[in-house]
N, C-alpha and C positions, 0 to 999 in steps of 0.2 A: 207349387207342384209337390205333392207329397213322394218321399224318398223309401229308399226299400231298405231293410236292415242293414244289408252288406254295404251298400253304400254308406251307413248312416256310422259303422265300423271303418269303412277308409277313413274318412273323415279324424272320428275320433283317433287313431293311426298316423294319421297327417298332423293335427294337433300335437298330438305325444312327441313328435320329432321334432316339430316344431319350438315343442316349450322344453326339451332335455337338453344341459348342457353338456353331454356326452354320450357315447354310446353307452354304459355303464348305468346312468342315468333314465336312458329311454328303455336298456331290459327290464328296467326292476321297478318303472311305471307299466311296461308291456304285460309285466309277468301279475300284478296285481290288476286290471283290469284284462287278463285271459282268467284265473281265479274267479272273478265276478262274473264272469259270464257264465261260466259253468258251475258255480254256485246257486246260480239264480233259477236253473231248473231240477237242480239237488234239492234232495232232503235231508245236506249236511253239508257243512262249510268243504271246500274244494279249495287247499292249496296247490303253487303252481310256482316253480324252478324253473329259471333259465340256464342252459348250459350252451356257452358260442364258444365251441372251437376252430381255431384256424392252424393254417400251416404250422406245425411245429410246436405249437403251443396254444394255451388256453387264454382266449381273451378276456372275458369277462364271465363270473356268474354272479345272477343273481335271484330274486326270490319275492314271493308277495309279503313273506315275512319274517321274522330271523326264522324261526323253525323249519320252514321250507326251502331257505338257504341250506341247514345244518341237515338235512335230507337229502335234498339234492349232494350234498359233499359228500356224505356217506359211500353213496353211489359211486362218485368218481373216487374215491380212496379204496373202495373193495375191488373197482376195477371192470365189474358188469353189474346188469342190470337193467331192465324195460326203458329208460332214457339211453343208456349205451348201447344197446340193440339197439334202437330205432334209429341213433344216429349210424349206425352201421349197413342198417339196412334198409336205411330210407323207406321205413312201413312201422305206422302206428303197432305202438308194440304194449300188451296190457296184464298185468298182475293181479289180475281179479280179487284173490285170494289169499293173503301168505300164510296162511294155515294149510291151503288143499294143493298150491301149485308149486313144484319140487325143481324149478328149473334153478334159481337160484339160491341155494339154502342158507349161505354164510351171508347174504343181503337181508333175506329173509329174517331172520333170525335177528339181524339187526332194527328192521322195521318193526318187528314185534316188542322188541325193548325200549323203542318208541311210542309206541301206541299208533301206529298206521297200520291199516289193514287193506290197504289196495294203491296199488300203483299206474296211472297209463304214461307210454312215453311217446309223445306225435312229434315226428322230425317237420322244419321245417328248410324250406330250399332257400339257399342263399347262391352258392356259384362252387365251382370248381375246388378251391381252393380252402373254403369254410363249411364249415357243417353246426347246425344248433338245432335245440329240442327244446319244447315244454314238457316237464316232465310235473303231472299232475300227481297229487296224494290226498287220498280220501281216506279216513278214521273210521268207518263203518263198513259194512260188507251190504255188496248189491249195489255199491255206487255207480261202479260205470258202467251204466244200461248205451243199451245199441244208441237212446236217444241222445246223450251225453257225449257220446263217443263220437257221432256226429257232431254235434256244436264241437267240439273239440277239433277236431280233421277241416271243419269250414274253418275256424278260426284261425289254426295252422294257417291255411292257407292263402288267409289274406295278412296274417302279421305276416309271413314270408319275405312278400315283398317289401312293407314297413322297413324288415330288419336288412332286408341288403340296402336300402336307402340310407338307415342312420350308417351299417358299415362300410358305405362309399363313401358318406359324408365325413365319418369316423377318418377313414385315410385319409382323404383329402387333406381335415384339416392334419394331419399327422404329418404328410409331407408338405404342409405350408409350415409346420414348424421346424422341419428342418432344414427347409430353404431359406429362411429365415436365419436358424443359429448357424448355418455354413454362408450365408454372406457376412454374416460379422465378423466370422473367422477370418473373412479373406478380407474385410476390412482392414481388420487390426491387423494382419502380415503386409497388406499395401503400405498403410501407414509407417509402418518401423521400417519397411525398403525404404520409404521415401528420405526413413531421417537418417538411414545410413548413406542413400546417396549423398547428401547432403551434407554429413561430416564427412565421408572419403572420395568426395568429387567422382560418382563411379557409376558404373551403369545400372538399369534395374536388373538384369541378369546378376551381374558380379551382385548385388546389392542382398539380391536370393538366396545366392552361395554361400555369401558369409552367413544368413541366417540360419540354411539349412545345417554349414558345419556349426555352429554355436549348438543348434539345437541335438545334432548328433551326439558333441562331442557333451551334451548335459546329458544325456538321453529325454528328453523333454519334448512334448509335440512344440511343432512350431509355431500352430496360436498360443501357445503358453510365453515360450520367449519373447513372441512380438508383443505381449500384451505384458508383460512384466518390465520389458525396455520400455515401453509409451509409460509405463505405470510410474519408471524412475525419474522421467523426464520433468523437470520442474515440481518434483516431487507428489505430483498427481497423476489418479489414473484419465487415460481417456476414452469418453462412452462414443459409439458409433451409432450410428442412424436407426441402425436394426436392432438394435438392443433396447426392451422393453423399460 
């Protein structure tokens, strides 16, 4: 059964997540095959900047290649710009020109000392919470035609869901890793209660107490102490189940 482009783009989208061991990993194969797409109906190579921010902070950027990484930062270091609008305002946002268009001049002005002459920035939807762009750079003047600009906004719009995929996935594995290093914690504080029971014939509460004041009175977290006490005991440390 023959497949329709968009389809033949999930796919390829589905693969990419498939094979990145991170999210990190899957913008900066994402961002070099959004480049190639929109290359392929240009009549001039088309780099392409991933910018993901989330709450509070900037998760990952990346780039189809060191150059369009070091563009893209420009951007986020001047502060605005057709990538930062668009994540703003969730609307493809386009630079046609940095010679004719006066919105941004101190960006402007920078692109020009690069050799870019046109910028487009197409947000795409993730969720509430995160916000991310392609933010495309073309070298010539007259690159991004309506046709372009199109491929551009379809392809937005199906990495979209791509990229809340790896960043679900992203968390996911985020908080397996932390359930992970907080059950070891709380291994190695079971275990040293236990060997205090066991030298002060005493309860697990009392058992606690004493660790907690040990720990207070070091200022020291309290996996610290419990694992410095197992660590002295027969003069070895001891590894726990969760510990890699």
């Amino acid at each position: 059964m023959p497949t329709s482009p968009e389809s033949d783009r999930v796919l390829e989208l589905q693969d990419l997540i498939i094979g990145s061991a991170n999210v990190a990993e899957f913008l900066e194969r994402l961002s070099v095959m959004a480049a190639g797409a929109l290359s392929r109906d240009s009549t001039t190579k088309i780099e392409c900047g991933v910018t993901l921010k989330r709450q509070r902070r900037t998760a990952t950027v990346a780039g189809s290649s060191p150059r369009a990484v070091h563009l893209d930062q420009i951007e986020q270091r001047i502060g605005d710009g057709p990538c930062i609008a668009a994540l703003r305002s969730k609307e493809t946002v386009l630079l046609g020109d940095v010679y004719k268009d006066p919105r941004w001049p101190d960006y402007q002005e920078a692109l020009i000392a690069e050799g870019c002459r046109a910028t487009l920035g197409v947000p795409l939807e993730i969720d509430q919470d995160s916000a991310a762009a392609l933010n495309f750079f073309a070298f010539g003047s007259g690159v991004f035609t309506e046709k372009i600009i199109r491929e551009a906004t379809e392809f937005a719009d199906i990495a979209g869901r791509a990229v809340r995929l790896a960043v679900k996935l992203g968390t996911a594995q985020n908080l397996a890793d932390d359930l992970a290093a907080a059950m070891a914690s709380r291994t190695s504080i079971d275990l040293a209660c236990g060997v205090i029971m066991g030298q002060n014939r005493c309860s697990q509460a009392e058992a606690m107490a004493i660790l907690t004041k040990v720990s207070s009175h070091r200022n020291q977290k309290l996996r610290e102490v419990a694992e410095e006490m197992l660590a002295n005991l027969a003069g070895g440390g001891v590894r726990t189940h969760f510990e890699p």
